[in-house]
matplotlib code that plots the C-alpha trace (Angstrom):
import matplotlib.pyplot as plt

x = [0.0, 1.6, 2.3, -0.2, -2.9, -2.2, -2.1, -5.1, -6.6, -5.3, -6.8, -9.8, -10.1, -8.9, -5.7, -2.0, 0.5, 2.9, 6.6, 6.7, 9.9, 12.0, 14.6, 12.5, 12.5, 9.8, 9.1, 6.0, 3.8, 0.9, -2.9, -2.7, -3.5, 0.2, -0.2, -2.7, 0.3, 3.4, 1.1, 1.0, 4.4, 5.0, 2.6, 4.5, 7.6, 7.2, 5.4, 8.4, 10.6, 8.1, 8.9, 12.6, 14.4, 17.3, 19.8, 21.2, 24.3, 23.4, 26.3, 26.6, 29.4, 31.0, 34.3, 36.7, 35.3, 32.1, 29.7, 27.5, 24.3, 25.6, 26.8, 23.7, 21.4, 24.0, 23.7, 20.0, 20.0, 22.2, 19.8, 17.4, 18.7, 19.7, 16.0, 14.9, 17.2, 20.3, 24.0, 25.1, 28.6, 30.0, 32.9, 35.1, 36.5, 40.1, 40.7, 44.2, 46.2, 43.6, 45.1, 48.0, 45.9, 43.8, 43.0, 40.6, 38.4, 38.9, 37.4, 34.6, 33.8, 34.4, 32.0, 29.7, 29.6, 29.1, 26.0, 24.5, 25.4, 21.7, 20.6, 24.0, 27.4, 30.5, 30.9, 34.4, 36.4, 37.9, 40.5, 42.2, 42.0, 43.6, 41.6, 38.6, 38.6, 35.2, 33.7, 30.6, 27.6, 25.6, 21.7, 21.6, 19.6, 16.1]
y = [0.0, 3.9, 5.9, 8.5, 5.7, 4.1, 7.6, 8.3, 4.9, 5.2, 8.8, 7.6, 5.5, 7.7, 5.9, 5.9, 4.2, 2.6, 2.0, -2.2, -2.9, -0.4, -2.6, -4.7, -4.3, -2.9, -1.3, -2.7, -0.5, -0.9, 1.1, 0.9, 2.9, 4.4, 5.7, 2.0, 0.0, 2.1, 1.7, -1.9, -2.1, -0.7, -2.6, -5.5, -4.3, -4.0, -7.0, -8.6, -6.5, -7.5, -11.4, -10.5, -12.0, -10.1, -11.8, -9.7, -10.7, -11.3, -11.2, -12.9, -12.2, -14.3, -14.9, -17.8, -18.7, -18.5, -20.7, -24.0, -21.8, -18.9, -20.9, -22.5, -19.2, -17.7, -21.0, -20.8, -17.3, -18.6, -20.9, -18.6, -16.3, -19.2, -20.3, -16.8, -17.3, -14.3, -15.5, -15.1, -14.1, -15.7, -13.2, -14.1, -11.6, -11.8, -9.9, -9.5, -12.7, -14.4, -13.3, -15.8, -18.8, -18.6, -22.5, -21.6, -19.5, -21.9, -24.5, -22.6, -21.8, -25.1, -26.4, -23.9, -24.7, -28.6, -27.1, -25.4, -27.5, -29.0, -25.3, -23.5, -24.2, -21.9, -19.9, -18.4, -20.6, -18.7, -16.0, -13.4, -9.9, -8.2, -9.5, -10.6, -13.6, -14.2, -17.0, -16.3, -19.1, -19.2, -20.5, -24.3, -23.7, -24.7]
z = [0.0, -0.6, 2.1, 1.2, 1.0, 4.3, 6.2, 4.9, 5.8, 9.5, 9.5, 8.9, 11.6, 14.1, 14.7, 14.1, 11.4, 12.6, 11.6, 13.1, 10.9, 9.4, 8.2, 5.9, 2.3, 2.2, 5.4, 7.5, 8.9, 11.0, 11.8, 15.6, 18.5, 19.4, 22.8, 23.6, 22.7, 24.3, 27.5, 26.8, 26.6, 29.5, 31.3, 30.7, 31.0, 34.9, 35.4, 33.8, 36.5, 39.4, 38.5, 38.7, 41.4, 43.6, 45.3, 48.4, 50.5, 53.9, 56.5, 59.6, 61.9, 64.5, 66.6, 66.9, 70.2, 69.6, 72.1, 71.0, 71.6, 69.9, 66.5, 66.7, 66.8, 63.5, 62.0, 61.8, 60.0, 57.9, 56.7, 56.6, 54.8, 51.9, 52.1, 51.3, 48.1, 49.6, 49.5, 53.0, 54.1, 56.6, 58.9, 61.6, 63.6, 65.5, 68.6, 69.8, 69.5, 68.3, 64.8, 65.6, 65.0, 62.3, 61.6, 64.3, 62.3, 59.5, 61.3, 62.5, 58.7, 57.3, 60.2, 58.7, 55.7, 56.4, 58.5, 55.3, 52.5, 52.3, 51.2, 49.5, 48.2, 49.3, 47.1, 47.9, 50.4, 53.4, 52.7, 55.6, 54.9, 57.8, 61.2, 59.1, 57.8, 55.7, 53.0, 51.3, 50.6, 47.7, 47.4, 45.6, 42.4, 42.4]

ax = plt.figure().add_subplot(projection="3d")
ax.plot(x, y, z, "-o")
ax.set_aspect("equal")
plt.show()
């Protein structure tokens, strides 16, 4: 159809034409309600957002000597948090000479991680940065 003939044609109607595909040879218009479909469009465009999922990084911090009770109660977030589909970071912090022995905290992470591993993988294994020493636990895939 000629231009002149199909804006005439979508005039009539009351609507708009349409450029769909500019690169085809020859270009393909449309007769459409512009405004109808850019609200459309942007209708589903946050629906498709809304469905999106965020994973946040949860942290929970402990020490070397930590207490039964104590690792418990952290261990249990941890899980939460997993469950609730976050990757959780896992800190240990030195105090004074604690620094010295660090397979202590290594322990306590690797214990962790055995405690978790039903609901997330580590992600990065334990690594020292100054008196922090830290691994981070992902989610299992569904």
């Amino acid at each position: 159809m000629a231009l002149n003939a199909a804006l005439q044609a979508a005039a009539e109607e009351g609507l708009d034409l349409v450029e769909v595909s500019p690169t085809a040879k020859p270009p393909v218009c449309r007769i459409m309600d512009y405004g109808k479909y850019k609200y459309q469009q942007s209708k589903r465009a946050a629906e498709a957002k809304k469905k999106q999922v965020r994973v946040e990084l949860k942290e929970v911090k402990m020490r070397p000597k930590t207490d039964i009770h104590d690792y418990q109660f952290k261990v249990k977030n941890a899980k939460r948090f997993l469950g609730e589909g976050n990757k959780v970071k896992i800190t240990i912090m030195f105090r004074g000479r604690e620094v010295t022995h660090p397979e202590f905290g290594r322990r306590l992470l690797e214990r962790v991680a055995n405690d978790v591993k039903e609901l997330g993988q580590v992600e990065s294994w334990p690594n020292m940065s100054g008196r922090f020493m830290s691994m981070v636990i992902s989610p299992l895939k569904k």
